[in-house]
N, C-alpha and C positions, 0 to 999 in steps of 0.2 A: 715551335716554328720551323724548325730545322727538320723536323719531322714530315713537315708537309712540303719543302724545298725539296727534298731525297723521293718524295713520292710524286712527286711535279717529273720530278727527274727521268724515274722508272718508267711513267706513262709517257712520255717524250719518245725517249730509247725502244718501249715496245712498239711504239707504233709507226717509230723506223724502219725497225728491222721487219714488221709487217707488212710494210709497204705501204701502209696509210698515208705517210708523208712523204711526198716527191724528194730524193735529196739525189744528191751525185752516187752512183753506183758503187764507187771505190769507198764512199765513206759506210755506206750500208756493209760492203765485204767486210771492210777494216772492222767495224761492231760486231760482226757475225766471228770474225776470228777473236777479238777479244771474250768474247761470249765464251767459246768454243774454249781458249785458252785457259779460264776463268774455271770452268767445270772439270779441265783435265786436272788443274792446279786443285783443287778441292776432293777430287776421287783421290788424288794421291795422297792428300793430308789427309784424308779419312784413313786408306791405306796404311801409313805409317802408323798411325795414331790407334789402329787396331791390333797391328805387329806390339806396337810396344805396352801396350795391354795383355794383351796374348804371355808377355814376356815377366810382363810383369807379377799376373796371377801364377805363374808358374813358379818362382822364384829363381827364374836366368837372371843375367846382367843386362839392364836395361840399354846399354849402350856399349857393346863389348868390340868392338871396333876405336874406340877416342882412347886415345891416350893419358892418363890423367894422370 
């Protein structure tokens, strides 16, 4: 059921930010940046998450910057 509350959700928000649904303009931006925010935040944990693989098949120190 939660399942289909989250996809209720998605089809809401896209057809916000489509313009399908009349809303106030600052809140379509504000979605359009959290979008935006949301994908920079995820290239980058891809990012890392490729470094430390990288690092890892090599056999470097996976985290040689922390103090431990």
């Amino acid at each position: 059921m939660a399942l289909v509350w989250i996809i209720d959700i998605v089809v809401i928000l896209v057809k916000i930010l489509g313009g399908r649904i009349r809303v106030n303009p600052v809140l379509r931006f504000g979605l359009w940046l959290a979008v935006l925010a949301g994908a920079a935040a995820g290239v980058l944990l891809l990012g890392i998450l490729l470094v430390l693989l990288q690092r890892g098949l090599t056999g470097q120190d996976l985290l040689p910057l922390l103090p431990l």
